[in-house]
C-alpha positions as CSV (number, residue, x, y, z in Angstrom):
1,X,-5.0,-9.4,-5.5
2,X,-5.3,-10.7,-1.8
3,X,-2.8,-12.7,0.2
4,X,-3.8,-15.9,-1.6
5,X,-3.4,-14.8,-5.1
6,X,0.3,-13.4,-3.9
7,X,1.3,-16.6,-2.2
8,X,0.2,-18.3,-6.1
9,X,2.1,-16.2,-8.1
10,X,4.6,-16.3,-5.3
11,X,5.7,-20.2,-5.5
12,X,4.6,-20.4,-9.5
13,X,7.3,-17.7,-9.9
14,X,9.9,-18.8,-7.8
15,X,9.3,-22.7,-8.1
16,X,8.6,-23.3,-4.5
17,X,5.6,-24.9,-2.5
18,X,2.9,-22.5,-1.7
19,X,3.6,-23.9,2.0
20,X,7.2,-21.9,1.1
21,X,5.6,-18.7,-0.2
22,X,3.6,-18.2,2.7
23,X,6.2,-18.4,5.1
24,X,8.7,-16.4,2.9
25,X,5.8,-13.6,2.5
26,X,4.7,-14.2,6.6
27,X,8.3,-13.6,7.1
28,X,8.5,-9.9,4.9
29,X,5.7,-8.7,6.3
30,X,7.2,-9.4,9.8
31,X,10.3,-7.8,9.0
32,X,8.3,-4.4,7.6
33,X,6.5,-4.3,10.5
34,X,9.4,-5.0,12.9
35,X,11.4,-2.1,11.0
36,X,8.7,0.0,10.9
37,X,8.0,-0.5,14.7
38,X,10.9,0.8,15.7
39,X,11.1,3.8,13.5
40,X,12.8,2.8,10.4
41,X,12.0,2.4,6.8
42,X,12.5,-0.6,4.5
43,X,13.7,0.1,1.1
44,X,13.5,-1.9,-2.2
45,X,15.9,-0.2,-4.6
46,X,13.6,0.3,-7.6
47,X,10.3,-0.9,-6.2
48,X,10.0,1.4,-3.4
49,X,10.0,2.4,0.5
50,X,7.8,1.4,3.3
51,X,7.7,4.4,5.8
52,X,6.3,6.1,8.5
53,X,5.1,9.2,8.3
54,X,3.6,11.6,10.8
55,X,0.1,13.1,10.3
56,X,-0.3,16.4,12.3
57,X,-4.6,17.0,13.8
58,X,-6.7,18.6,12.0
59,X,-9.9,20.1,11.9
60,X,-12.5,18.7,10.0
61,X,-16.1,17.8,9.1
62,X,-18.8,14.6,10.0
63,X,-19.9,14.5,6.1
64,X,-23.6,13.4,7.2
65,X,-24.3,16.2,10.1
66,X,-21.6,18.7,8.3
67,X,-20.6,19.2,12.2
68,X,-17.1,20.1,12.8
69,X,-14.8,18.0,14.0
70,X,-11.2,17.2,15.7
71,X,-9.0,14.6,13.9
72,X,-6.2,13.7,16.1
73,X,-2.4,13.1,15.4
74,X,-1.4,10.0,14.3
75,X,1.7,8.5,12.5
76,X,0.5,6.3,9.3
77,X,2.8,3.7,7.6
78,X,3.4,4.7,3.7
79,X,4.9,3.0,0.3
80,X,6.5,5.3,-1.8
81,X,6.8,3.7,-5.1
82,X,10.6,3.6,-6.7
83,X,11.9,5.4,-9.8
84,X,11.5,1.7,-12.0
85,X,7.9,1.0,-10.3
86,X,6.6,4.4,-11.3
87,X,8.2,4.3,-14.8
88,X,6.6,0.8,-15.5
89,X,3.3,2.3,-14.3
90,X,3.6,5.5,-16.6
91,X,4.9,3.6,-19.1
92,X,1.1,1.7,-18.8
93,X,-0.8,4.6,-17.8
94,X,-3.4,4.4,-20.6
95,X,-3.8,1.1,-20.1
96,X,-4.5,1.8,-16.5
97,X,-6.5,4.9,-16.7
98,X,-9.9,3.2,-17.4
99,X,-9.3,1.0,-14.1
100,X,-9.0,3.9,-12.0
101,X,-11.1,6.4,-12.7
102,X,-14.1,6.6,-10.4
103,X,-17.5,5.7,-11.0
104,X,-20.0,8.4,-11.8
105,X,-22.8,8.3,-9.2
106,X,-26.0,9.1,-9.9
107,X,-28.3,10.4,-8.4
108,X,-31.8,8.5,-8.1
C-alpha cells in the first residue's frame, strides 16, 4: 500500500473527502516526525510506538569485493508494533506466512 491507497481507505473509512485524508495523514506524519525530531516517541496504545533508536558502528563487509568495512553510528527511527497489532497479526499468521517468505533464487 503507498500514500495513495492510505489516503482511499483513509476518507472511504472515515467519510471524508480524500482532499481531508491527505491533510489529516500530511498532518500525522508531521507530528511523528516533529516528536521524533526532538527525541521523543509517539505512542498508539494498541497499535504501536514510533521511536528512535541508536545504532552503535560496526564492522562489516562490501558483499561484492568481501572487503572490510566501517559502518558508522547512526540513530534510525523504529515502529514497535502494540500488544493488539501483534495479536491480530499472529492471530493471521498462516495466512501471512506464504506472503512473506522469501523467494528461492536460483542459480542460472
Amino acid at each position: 500500500m503507498n500514500k495513495a491507497d492510505l489516503i482511499d481507505v483513509i476518507a472511504e473509512e472515515a467519510g471524508i473527502t480524500k482532499t481531508q485524508a491527505n491533510a489529516a495523514l500530511d498532518s500525522f506524519t508531521n507530528a511523528v516526525t516533529k516528536t521524533l525530531k526532538n527525541g521523543g516517541k509517539v505512542t498508539l496504545v494498541g497499535f504501536g510506538t514510533f521511536l528512535l533508536s541508536y545504532r552503535e558502528g560496526r564492522r562489516g563487509h562490501n558483499p561484492q569485493t568481501k572487503a572490510q568495512i566501517n559502518i558508522k553510528e547512526k540513530v534510525v527511527a523504529r515502529f514497535k508494533g502494540g500488544k493488539e497489532l501483534l495479536a491480530t497479526l499472529k492471530g493471521s499468521m498462516k495466512d501471512l506466512k506464504p506472503l512473506l517468505q522469501k523467494k528461492k533464487r536460483t542459480k542460472q
